[in-house]
BAMAR-206736 format. One line per field, with one value per atom (N, C-alpha, C, O): atom name; residue in three letters; chain; x, y negated, z; residue number from 1. Coordinates in steps of 0.2 Angstrom, whole numbers, plus 5000, padded with zeros to 4 digits. Layout:
N
atom c(CA,...)
type c(ALA,...)
mol c(A,...)
px c(X,...)
py c(Y,...)
pz c(Z,...)
seq c(NUM,...)
***
This chain:
141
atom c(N,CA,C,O,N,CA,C,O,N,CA,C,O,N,CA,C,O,N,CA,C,O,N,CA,C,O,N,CA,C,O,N,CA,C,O,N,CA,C,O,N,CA,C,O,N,CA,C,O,N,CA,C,O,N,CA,C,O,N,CA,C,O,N,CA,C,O,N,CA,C,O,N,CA,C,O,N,CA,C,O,N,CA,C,O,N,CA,C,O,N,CA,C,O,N,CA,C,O,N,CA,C,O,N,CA,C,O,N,CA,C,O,N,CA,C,O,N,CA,C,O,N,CA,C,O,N,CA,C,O,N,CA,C,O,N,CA,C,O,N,CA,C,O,N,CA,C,O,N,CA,C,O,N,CA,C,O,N,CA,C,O,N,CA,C,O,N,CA,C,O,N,CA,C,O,N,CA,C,O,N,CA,C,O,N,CA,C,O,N,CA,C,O,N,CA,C,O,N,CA,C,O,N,CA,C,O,N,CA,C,O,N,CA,C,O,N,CA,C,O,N,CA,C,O,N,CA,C,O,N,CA,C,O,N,CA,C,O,N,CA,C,O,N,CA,C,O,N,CA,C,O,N,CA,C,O,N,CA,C,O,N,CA,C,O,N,CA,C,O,N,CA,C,O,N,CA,C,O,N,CA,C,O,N,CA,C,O,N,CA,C,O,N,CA,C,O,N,CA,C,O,N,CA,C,O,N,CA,C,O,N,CA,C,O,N,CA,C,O,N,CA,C,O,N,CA,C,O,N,CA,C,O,N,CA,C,O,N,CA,C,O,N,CA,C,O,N,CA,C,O,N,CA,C,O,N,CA,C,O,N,CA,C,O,N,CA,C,O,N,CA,C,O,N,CA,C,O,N,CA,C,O,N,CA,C,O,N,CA,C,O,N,CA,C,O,N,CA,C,O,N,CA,C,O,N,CA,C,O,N,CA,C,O,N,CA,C,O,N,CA,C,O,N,CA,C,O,N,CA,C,O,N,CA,C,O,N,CA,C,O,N,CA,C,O,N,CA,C,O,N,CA,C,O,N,CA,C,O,N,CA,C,O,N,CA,C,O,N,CA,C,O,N,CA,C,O,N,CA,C,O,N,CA,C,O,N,CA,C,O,N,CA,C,O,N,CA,C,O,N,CA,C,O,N,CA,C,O,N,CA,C,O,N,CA,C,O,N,CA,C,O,N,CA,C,O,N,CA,C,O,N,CA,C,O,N,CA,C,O,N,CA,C,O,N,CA,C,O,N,CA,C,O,N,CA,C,O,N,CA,C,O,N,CA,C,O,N,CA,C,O,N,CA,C,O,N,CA,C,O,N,CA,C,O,N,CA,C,O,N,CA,C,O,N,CA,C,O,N,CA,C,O,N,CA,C,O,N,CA,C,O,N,CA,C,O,N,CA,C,O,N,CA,C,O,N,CA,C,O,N,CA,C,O)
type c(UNK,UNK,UNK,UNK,UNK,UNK,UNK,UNK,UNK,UNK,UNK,UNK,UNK,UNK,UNK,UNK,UNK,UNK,UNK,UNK,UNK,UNK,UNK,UNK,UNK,UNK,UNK,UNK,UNK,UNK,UNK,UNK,UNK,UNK,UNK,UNK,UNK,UNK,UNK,UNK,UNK,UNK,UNK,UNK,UNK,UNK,UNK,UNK,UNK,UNK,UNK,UNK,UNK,UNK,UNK,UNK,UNK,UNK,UNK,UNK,UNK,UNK,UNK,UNK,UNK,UNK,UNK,UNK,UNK,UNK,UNK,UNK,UNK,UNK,UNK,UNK,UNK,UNK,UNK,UNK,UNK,UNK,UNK,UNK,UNK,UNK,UNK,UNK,UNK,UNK,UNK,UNK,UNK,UNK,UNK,UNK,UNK,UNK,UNK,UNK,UNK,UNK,UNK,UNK,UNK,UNK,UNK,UNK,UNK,UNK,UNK,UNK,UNK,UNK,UNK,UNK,UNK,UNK,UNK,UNK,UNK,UNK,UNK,UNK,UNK,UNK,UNK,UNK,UNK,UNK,UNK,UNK,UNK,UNK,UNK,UNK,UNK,UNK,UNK,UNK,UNK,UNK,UNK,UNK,UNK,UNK,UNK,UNK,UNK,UNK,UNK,UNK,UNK,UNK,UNK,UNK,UNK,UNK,UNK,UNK,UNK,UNK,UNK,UNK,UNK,UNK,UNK,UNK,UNK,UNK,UNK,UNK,UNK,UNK,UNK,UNK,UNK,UNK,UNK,UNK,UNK,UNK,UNK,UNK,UNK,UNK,UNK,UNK,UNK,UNK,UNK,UNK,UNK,UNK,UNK,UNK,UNK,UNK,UNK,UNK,UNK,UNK,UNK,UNK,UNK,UNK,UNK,UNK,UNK,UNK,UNK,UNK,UNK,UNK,UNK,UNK,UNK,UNK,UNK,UNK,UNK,UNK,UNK,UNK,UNK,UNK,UNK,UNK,UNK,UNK,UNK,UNK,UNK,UNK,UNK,UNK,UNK,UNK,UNK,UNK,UNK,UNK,UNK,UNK,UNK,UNK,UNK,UNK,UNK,UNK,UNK,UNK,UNK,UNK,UNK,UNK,UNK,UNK,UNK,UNK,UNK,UNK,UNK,UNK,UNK,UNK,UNK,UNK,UNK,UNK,UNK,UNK,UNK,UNK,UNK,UNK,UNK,UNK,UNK,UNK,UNK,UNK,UNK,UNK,UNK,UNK,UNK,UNK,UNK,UNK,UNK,UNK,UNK,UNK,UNK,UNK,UNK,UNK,UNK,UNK,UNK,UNK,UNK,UNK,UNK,UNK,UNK,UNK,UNK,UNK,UNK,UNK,UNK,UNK,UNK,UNK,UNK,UNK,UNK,UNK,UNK,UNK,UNK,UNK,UNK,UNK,UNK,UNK,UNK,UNK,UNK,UNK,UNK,UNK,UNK,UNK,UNK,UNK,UNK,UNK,UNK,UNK,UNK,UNK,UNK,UNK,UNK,UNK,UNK,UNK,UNK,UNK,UNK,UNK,UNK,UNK,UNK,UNK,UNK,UNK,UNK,UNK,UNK,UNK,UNK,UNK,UNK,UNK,UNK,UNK,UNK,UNK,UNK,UNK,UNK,UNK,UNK,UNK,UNK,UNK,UNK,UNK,UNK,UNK,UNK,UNK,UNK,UNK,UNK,UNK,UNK,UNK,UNK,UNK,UNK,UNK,UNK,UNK,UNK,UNK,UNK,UNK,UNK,UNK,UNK,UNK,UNK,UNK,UNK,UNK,UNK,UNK,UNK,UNK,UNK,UNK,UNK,UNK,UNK,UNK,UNK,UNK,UNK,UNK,UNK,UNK,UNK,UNK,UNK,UNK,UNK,UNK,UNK,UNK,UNK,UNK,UNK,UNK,UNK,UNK,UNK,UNK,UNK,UNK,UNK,UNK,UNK,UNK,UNK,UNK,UNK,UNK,UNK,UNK,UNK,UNK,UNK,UNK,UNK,UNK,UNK,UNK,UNK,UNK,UNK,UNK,UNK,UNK,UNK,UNK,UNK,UNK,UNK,UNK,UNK,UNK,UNK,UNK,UNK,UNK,UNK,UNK,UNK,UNK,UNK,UNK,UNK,UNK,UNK,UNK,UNK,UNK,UNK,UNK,UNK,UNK,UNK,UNK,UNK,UNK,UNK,UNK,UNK,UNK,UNK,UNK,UNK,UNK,UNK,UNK,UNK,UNK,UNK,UNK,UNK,UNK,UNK,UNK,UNK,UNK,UNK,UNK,UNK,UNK,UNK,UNK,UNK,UNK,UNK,UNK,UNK,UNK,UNK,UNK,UNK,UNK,UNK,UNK,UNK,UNK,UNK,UNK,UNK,UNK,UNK,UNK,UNK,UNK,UNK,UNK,UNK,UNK,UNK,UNK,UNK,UNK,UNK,UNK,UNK,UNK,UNK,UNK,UNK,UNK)
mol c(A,A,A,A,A,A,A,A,A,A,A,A,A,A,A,A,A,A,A,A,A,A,A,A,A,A,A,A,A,A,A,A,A,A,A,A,A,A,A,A,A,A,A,A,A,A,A,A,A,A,A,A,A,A,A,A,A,A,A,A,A,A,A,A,A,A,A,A,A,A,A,A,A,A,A,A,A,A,A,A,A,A,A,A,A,A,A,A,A,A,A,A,A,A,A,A,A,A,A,A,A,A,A,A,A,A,A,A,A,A,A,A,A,A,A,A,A,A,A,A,A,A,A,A,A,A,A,A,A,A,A,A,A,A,A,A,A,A,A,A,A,A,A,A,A,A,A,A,A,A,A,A,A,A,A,A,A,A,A,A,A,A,A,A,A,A,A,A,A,A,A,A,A,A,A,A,A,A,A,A,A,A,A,A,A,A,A,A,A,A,A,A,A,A,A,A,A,A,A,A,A,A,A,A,A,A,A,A,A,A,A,A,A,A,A,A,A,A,A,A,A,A,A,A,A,A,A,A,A,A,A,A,A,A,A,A,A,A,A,A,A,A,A,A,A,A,A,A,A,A,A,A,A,A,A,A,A,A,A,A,A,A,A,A,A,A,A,A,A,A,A,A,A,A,A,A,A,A,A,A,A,A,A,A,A,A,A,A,A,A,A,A,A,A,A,A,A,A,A,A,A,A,A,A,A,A,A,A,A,A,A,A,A,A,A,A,A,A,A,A,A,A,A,A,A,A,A,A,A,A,A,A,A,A,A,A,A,A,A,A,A,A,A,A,A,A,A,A,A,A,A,A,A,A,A,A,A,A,A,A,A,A,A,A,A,A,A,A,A,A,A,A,A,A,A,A,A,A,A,A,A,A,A,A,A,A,A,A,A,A,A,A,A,A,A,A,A,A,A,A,A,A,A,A,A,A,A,A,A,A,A,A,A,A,A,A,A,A,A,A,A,A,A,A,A,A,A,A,A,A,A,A,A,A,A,A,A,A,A,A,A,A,A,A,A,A,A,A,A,A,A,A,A,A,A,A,A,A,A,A,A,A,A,A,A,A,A,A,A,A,A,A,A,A,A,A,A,A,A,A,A,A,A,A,A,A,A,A,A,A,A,A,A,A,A,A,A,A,A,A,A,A,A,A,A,A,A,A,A,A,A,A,A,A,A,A,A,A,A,A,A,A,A,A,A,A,A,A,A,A,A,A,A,A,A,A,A,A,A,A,A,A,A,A,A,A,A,A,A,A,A,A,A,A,A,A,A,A,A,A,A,A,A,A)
px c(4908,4903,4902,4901,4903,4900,4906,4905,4915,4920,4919,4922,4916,4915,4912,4914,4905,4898,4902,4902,4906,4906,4912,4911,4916,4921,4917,4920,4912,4910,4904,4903,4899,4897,4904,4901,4909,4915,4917,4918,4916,4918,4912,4913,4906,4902,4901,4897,4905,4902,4905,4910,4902,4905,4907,4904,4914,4918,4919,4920,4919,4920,4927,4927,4932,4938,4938,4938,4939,4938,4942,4946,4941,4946,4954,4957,4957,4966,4968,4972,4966,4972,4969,4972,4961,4960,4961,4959,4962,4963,4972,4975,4976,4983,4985,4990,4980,4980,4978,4980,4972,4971,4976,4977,4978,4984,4993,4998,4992,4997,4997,5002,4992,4990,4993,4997,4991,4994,5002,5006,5005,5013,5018,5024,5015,5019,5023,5028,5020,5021,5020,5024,5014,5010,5010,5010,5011,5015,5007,5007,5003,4998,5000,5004,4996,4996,4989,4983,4991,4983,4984,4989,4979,4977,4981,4986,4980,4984,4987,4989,4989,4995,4989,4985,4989,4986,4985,4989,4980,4981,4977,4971,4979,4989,4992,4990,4998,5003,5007,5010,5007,5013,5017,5017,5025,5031,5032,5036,5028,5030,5024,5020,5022,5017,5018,5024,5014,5015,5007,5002,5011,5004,5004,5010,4998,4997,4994,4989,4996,4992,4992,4997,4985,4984,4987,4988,4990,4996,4995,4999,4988,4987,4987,4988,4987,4987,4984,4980,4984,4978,4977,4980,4972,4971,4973,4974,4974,4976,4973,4975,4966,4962,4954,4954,4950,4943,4942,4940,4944,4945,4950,4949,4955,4963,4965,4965,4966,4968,4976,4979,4980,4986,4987,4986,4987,4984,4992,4996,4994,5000,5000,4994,5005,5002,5010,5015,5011,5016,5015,5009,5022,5020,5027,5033,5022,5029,5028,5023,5035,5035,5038,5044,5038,5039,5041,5039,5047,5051,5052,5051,5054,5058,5065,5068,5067,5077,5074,5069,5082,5081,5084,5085,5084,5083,5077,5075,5076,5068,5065,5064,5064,5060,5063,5058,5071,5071,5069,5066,5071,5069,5062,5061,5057,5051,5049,5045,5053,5051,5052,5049,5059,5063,5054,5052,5052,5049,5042,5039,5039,5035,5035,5031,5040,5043,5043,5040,5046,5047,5038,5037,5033,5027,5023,5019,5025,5023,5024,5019,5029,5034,5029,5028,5028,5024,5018,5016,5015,5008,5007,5008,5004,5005,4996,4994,4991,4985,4981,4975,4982,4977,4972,4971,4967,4961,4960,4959,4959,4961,4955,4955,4949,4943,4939,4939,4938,4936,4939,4936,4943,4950,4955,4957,4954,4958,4965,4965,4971,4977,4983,4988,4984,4989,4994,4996,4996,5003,5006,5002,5012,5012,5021,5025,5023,5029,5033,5032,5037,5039,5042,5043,5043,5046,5050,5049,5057,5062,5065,5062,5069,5071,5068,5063,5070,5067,5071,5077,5068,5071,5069,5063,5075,5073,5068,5069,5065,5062,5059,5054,5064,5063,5057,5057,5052,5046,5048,5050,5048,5049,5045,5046,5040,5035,5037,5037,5037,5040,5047,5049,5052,5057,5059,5064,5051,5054,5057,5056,5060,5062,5057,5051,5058,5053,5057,5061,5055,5056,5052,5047,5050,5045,5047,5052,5042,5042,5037,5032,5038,5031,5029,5032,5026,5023,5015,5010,5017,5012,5009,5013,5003,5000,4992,4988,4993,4990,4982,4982,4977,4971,4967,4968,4961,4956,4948,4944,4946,4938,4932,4932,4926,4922,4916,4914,4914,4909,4903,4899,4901,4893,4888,4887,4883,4876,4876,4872)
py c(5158,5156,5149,5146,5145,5137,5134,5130,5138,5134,5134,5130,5139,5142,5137,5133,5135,5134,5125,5122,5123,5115,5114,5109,5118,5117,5119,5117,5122,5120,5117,5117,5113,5106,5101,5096,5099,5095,5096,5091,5104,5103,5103,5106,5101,5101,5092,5090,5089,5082,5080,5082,5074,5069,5064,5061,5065,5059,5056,5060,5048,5045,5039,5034,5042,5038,5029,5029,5026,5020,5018,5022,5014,5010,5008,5002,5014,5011,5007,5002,5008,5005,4995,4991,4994,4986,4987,4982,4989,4988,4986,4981,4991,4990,4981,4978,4980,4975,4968,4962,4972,4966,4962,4956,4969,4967,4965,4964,4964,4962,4954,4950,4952,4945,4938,4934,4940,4934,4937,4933,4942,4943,4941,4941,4940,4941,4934,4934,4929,4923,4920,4917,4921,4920,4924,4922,4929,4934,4940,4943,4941,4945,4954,4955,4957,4964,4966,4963,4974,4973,4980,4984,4982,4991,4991,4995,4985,4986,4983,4979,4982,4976,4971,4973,4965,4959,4958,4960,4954,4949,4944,4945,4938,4938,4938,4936,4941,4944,4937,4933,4939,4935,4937,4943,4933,4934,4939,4945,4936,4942,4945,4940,4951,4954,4961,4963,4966,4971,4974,4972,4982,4985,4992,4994,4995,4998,5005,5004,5011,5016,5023,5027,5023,5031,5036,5035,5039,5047,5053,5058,5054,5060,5062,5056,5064,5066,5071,5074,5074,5079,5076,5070,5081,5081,5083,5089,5079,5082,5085,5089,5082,5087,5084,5081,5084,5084,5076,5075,5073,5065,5062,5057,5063,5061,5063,5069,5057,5058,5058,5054,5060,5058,5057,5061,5050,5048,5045,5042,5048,5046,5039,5039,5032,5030,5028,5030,5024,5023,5015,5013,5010,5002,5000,5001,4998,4993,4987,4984,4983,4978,4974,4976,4970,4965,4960,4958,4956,4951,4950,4954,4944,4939,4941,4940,4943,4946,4951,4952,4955,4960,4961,4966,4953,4951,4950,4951,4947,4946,4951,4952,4954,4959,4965,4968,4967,4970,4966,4969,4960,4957,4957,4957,4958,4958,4966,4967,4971,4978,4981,4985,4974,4976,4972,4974,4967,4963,4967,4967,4971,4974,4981,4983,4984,4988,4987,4990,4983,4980,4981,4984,4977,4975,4981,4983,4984,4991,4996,4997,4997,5001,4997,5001,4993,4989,4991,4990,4993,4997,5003,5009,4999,5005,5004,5000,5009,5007,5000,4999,4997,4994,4994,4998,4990,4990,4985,4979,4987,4984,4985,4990,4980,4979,4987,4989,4991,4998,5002,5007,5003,5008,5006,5001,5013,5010,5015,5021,5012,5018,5018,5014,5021,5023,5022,5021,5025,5022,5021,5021,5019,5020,5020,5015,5024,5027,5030,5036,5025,5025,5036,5039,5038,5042,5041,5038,5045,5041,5034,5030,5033,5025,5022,5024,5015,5010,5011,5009,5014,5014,5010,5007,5009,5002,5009,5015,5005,5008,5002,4999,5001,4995,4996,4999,4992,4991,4993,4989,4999,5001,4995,4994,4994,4990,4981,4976,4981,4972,4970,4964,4975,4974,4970,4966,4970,4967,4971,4977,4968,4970,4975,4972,4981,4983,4989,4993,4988,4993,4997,4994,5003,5007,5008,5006,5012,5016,5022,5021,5026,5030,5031,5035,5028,5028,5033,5034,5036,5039,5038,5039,5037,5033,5038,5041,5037,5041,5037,5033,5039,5035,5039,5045,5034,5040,5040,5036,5042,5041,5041,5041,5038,5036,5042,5042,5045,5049,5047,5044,5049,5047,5050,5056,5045,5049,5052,5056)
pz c(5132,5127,5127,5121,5134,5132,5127,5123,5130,5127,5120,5117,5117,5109,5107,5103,5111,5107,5106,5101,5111,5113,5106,5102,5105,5099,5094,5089,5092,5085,5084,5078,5090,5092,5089,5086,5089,5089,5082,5079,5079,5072,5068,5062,5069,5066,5064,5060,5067,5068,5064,5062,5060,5051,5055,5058,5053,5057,5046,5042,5047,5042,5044,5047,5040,5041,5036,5030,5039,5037,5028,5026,5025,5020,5023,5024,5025,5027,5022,5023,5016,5010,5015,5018,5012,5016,5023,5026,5024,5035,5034,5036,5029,5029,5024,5024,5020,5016,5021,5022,5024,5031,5036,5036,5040,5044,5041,5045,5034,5030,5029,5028,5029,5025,5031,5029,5037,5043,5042,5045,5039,5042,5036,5036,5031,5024,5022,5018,5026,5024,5017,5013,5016,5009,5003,4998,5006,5000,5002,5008,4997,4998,4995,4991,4996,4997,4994,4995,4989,4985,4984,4985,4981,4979,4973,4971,4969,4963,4961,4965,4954,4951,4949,4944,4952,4951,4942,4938,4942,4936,4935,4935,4935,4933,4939,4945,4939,4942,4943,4939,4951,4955,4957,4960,4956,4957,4961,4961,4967,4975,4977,4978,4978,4978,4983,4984,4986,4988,4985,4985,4982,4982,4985,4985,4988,4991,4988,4985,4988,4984,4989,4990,4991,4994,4989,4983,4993,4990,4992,4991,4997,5000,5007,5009,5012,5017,5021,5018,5027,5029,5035,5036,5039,5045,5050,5050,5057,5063,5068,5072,5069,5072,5069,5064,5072,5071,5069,5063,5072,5072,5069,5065,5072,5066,5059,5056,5057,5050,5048,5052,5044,5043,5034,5030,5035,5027,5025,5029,5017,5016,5012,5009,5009,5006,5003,5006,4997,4995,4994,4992,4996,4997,4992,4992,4988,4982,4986,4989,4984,4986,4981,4981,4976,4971,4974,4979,4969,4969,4962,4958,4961,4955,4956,4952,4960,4960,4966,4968,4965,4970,4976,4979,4978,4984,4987,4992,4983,4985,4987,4993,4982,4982,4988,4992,4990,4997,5002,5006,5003,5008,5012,5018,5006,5004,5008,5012,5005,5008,5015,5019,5016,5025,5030,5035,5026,5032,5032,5037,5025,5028,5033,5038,5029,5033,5041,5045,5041,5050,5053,5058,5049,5052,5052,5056,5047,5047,5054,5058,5055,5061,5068,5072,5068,5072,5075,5080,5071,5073,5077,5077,5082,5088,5092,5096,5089,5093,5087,5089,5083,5080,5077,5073,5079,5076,5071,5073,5063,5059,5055,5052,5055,5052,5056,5062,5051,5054,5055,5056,5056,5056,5062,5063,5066,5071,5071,5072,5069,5069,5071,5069,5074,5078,5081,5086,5070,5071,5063,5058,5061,5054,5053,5055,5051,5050,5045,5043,5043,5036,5036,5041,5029,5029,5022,5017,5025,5021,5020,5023,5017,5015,5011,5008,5010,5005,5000,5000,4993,4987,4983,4982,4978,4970,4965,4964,4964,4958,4953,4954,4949,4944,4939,4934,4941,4934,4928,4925,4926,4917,4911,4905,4915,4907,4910,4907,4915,4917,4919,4921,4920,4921,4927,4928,4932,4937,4944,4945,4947,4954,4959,4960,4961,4963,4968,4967,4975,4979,4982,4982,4984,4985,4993,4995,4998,5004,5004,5000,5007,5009,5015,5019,5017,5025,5026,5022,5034,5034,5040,5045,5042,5044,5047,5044,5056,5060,5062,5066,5059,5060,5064,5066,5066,5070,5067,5070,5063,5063,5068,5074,5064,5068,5066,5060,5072,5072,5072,5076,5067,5066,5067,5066,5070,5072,5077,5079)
seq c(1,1,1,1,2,2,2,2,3,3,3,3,4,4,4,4,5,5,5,5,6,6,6,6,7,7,7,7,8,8,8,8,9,9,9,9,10,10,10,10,11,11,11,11,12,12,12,12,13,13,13,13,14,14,14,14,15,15,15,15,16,16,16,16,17,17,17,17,18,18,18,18,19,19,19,19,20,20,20,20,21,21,21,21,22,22,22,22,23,23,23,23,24,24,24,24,25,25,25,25,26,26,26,26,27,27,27,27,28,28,28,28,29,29,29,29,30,30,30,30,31,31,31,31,32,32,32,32,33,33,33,33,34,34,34,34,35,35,35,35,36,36,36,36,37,37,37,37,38,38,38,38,39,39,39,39,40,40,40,40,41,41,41,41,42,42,42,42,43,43,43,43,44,44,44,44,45,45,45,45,46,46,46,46,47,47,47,47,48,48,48,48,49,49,49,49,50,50,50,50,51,51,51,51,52,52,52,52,53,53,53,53,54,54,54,54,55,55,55,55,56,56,56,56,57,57,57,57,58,58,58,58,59,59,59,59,60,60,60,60,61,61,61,61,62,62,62,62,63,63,63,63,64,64,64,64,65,65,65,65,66,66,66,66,67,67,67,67,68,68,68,68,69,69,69,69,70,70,70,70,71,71,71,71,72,72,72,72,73,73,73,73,74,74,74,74,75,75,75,75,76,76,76,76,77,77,77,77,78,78,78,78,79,79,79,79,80,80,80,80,81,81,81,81,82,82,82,82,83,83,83,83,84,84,84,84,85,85,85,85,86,86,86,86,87,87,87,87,88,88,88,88,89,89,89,89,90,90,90,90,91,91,91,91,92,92,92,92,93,93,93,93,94,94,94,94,95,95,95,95,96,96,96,96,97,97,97,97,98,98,98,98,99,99,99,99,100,100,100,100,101,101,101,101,102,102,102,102,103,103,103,103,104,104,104,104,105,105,105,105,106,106,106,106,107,107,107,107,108,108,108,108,109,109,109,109,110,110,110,110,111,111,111,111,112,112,112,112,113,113,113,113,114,114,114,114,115,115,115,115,116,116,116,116,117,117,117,117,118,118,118,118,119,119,119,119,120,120,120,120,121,121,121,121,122,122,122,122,123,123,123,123,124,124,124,124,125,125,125,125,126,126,126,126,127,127,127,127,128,128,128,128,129,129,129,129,130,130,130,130,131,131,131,131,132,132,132,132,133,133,133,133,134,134,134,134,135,135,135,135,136,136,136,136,137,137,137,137,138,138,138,138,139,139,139,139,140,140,140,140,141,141,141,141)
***
């Protein structure tokens, strides 16, 4: 009876998951080599840019989140712009345990490869990833 009563004290609790999309734009900014990371397409728009867009995810247990996110990464050639995809990528894969403004997570693990998907209305260089990304909430109160 107590092991019952304790697991639905644990799921009763409001755990609130942090802002990943800024936590993931935060830990971006010192790695890019002046090249910034945004929720959305800037304006005005520079040459090299990464943006960032929540795509869904669920839950792993009471406290864990598994948040999906999709990362374009922009260039003026489509070198740039993969090289651009490989070095976030890289920094991304990297995240093991950090604490990033409020968000502390885990881990972040691309799924699938890095593909071109070329801007239809600006015809610029654009490659895409979808990473998915193990956080932990903070229980409140």
């Amino acid at each position: 009876m107590a092991r019952c009563r304790r697991r639905w004290e644990v799921a009763k609790q409001v755990v609130l998951y942090g802002n990943l999309t800024a936590a993931v734009i935060a830990y971006l900014r010192p790695v890019l080599g002046g090249v910034l990371a945004y929720p959305s397409i800037p304006n005005p728009r520079p040459s090299r840019f990464v943006q960032l867009t929540p795509s869904g995810g669920n839950d792993l247990s009471v406290v864990h989140d598994r948040a999906l996110m999709m990362v374009d990464s922009w260039g003026s050639t489509l070198v740039e712009a993969q090289d651009l995809a490989q070095l976030v990528r890289a920094h991304l894969t990297a995240i093991r345990g950090d604490q990033v403004r409020d968000v502390l997570i885990h881990s972040a693990k691309p799924i699938g490869g890095v593909v071109f998907v070329p801007d239809p209305e600006s015809d610029t260089p654009r490659y895409r990833q979808n990473f998915q990304f193990v956080t932990r909430g903070n229980v409140l109160g």
